[in-house]
C-alpha positions in Angstrom: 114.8 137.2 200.7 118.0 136.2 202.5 118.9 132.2 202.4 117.0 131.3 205.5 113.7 132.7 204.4 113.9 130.6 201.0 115.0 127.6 202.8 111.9 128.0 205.5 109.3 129.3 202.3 110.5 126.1 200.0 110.6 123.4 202.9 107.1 124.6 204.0 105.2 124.4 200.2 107.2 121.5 199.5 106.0 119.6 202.5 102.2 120.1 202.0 102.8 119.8 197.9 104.5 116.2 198.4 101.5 114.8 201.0 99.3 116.2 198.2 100.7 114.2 195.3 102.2 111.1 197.0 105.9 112.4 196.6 108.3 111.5 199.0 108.8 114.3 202.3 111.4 116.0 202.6 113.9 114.3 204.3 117.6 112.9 203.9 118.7 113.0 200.5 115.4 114.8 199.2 115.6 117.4 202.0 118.9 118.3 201.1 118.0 118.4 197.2 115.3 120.6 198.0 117.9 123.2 200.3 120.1 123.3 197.4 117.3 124.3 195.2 115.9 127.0 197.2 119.4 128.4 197.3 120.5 128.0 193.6 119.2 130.8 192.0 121.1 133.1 194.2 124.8 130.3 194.5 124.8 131.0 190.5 123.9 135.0 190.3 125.2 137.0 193.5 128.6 135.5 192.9 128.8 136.0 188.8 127.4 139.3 189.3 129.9 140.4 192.2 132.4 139.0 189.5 130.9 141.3 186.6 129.9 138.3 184.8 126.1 138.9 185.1 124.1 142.2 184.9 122.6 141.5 188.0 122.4 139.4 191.5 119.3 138.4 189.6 119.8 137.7 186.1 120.6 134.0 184.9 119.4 132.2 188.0 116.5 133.7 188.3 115.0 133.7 185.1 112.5 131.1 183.8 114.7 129.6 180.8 117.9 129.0 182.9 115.6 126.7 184.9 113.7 125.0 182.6 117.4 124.1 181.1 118.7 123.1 184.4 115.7 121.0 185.0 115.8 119.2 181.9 119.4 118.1 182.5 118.7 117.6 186.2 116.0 115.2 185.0 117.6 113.5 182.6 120.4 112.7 185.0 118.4 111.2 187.6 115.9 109.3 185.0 119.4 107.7 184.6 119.4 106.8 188.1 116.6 106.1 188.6 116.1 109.0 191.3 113.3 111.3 189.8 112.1 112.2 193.3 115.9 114.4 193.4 115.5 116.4 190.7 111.7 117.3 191.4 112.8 118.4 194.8 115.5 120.5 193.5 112.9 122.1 190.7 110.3 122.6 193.4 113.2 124.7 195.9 114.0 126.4 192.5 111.3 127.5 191.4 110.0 128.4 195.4 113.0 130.5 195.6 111.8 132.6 192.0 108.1 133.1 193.9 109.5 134.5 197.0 112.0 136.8 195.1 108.4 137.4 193.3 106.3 137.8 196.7 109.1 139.6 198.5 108.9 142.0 195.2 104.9 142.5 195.5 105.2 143.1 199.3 107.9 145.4 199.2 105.9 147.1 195.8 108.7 147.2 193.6 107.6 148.6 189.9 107.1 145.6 187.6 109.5 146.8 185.9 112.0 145.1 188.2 110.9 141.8 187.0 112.4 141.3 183.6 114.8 139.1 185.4 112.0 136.6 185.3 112.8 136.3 181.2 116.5 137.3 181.1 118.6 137.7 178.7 115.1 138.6 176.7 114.4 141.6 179.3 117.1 143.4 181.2 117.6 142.2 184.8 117.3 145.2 187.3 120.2 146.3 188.9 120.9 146.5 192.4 123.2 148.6 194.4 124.5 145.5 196.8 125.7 143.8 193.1 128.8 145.2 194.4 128.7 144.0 197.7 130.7 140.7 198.4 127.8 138.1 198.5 128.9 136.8 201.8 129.3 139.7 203.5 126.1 140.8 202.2 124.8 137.6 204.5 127.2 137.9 207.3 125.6 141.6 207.7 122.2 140.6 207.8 122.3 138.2 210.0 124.5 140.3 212.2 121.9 142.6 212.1 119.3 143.2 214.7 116.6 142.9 212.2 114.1 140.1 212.5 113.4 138.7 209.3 110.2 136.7 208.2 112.5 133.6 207.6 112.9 133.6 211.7 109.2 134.5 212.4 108.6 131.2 210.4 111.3 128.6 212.4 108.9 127.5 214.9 106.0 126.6 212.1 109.0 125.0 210.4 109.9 122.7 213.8 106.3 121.6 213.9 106.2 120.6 210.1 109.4 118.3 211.0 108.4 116.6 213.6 105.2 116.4 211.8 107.4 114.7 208.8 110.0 113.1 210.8 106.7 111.2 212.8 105.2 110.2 209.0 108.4 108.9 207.8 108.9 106.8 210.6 105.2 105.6 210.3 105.6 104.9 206.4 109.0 102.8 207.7 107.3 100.9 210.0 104.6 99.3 207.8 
């Protein structure tokens, strides 16, 4: 998945996951909280592993201890603020961006082999060609691309679910 179809895939569980349990929607600080999550996996391993830090453009990032370490620090340092709503947005776009790496996988077939990045450094992560490929330019080439990605078959469903939270929030303000 490219950073518009984890963006659209973690917005649109996150939305029906927070009317579910009461948690604030998505929107204004939270929103943005939840963006950076769905991106982080790939902001801390495409770059490390251009650099030859990491294995893999999904190694560290990706793999189930790093963010269970990232979300107890996360949480701890909005307990302190009193802002717990932040760091469960963030760990929800996290861990959203993991499963679509995951469902992206399935779809796509790929040998389970390829999922040791799930436990890294325990299991190898697999190793991809584009690891060598500027991560940015990786991006500016897709997008450039006439290729329609599910991301952008999802934009409209996306639009609805905003106005559909954007029309709740100013409800909930209004009581």
């Amino acid at each position: 998945m490219f950073p518009l179809g984890h963006a659209v895939f973690g917005y649109l569980l996150y939305v029906p996951f927070a009317w579910v349990t009461g948690r604030r929607l998505p929107y204004g600080v939270t929103l943005g909280a939840l963006l950076v999550g769905t991106q982080f996996p790939d902001l801390v391993d495409k770059p490390l592993a251009y650099a030859d830090v990491l294995p893999s453009g999904r190694a560290m990032g990706h793999s189930v201890f790093f963010a269970l370490v990232v979300g107890a620090v996360l949480w701890a340092l909005v307990r302190r603020y009193d802002r717990p709503h932040l760091a469960v947005a963030f760990g929800f776009g996290h861990v959203a961006h993991v499963v679509g790496d995951l469902v992206a996988a399935v779809v796509d077939q790929t040998p389970v082999a390829e999922f040791g990045f799930l436990l890294w450094p325990l299991l190898p992560a697999p190793v991809y060609a584009s690891d060598n490929v500027a991560p940015w330019v990786r991006v500016a080439e897709f997008y450039a691309s006439p290729r329609l990605t599910p991301g952008l078959v999802l934009v409209p469903l996306v639009f609805v679910t905003f106005l559909f939270v954007e029309r709740e929030r100013r409800r909930r303000v209004a009581e």
